[in-house]
C-alpha positions, 0 to 999 in steps of 0.5 A: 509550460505549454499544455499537452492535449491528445486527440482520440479520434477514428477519424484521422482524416478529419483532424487537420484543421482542429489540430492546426487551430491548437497548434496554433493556440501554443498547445503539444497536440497528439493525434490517436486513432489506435487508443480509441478503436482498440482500448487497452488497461496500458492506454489508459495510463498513458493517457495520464501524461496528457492535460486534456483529452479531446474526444472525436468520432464520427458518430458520436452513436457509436461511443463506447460508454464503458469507453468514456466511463473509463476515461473519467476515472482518469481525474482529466479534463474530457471535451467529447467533440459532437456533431450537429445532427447527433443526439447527445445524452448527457445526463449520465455525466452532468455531475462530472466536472470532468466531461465537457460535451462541445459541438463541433465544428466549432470556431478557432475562437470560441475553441480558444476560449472554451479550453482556456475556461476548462483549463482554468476551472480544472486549476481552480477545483484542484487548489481548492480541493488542496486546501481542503486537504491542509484544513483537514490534515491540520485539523486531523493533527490538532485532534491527535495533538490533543489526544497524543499524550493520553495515547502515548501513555497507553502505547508504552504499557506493554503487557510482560510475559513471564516464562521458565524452560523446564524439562523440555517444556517452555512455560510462558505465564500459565501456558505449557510449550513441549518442545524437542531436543534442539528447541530446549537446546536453542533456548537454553542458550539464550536463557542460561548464557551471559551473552544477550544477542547471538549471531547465526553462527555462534548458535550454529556452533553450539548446537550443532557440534558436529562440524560435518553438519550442513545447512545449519543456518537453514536448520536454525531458522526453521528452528527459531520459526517452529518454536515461533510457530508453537509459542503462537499456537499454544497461547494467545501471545502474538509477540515474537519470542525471539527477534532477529535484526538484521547485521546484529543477531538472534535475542529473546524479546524484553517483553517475556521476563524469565522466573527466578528459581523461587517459582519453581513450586509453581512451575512443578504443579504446572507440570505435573499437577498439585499434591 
């Protein structure tokens, strides 16, 4: 696949010869004057369809480095094309593989073997960086392999909730839940019924027996999210009481156990307090 190069110039008229010289080494050449006298955020991810940059100004002076910078966050290979009689400071970049400084004019020859080098350093520091990348990925899955059935085990004990609905109040563990009428009424259903999972409309028509009500999927939602709501206030259980999957239906989540009648001594003292 031929390599795509884009030329950043302010010198159009310049660019003759240097486009011909690539053209000719069998590279997709661009020419832009726009994308360097006015940079924008878009530019820039444009410049990312491109295997290298080609730099050129006038007056290498007149270089924006903040322009520069920006083009070296691109992970692109950069030649910044200079004149002889410019001063180049390339101290800032001699740690960025990135950045070539070439001076121009510069022969078709020596152009030739100049991007074949980048291109072929380029190559070799991403297979490098590759396979430094399997070695670590193959080293991080050893590591998890040998700790994955300790922390499998852990994963799978899951702290249980215990809870009981008495006198409009939701008691989970040790915790006091008031609740309003439709609140109690939503989790009496769930708790008293034989069904497990409830579809939206089948709550709908049991609490809402009146058949002129509107909005009652809204009401039932805001319902379930306000009890949701309360459970999370009120304790410092973050585990949703009531899950809602999608095509299936509303259930209480297996995490929260209810309390057989035998407790029932132990929810009154909560209630009301010890005799």
């Amino acid at each position: 696949m031929r390599k795509k190069i884009i030329i950043l110039t302010d010198t159009l008229s310049a660019n003759g010869l240097l486009q011909n010289s690539l053209l000719n080494m069998d590279y997709e050449i661009m020419v832009s004057k726009d994308i360097l006298t006015q940079p924008k955020d878009k530019e820039f991810y444009f410049l990312q369809n491109f295997d290298l940059i080609i730099y050129q100004q006038s007056m290498y002076s007149g270089l924006k480095e903040s322009f520069l910078d920006n083009l070296a966050l691109l992970n692109k290979p950069i030649v910044v094309l200079t004149f002889e009689s410019e001063q180049v400071s390339k101290s800032k970049y001699l740690n960025n593989a990135n950045v070539s400084f070439v001076r121009y004019p510069i022969s078709v020859t020596d152009l030739a073997s100049k991007l074949a080098a980048i291109f072929e350093e380029t190559a070799n520091r991403t297979g490098k960086n590759s396979q430094e990348r399997a070695v670590d990925s193959s080293m991080n899955n050893e590591v998890t392999a040998r700790i994955t059935p300790a922390t499998s085990t852990l994963v799978k004990i899951k702290k249980q909730y215990s809870f009981q609905l008495k006198d409009r109040t939701l008691i989970i563990d040790n915790w006091l839940i008031p609740l309003t009428k439709k609140e109690h009424q939503v989790l009496e259903h769930f708790i008293e019924s034989d069904q497990r999972v409830f579809s939206s409309q089948a709550l709908c028509e049991a609490i809402w027996t009146n058949a002129k009500q509107k909005n009652k999927q809204a009401l039932l939602s805001n319902l379930i999210n306000r009890i949701k709501q309360k459970i999370m206030e009120k304790t410092s259980i973050f585990e949703p009481f009531i899950l809602n999957k999608k095509g299936i239906g509303y259930y209480l989540n297996q995490e929260f156990v209810a309390l057989d009648e035998q407790n029932d001594e132990k929810v009154r003292e909560l209630l009301v307090g010890s005799v």
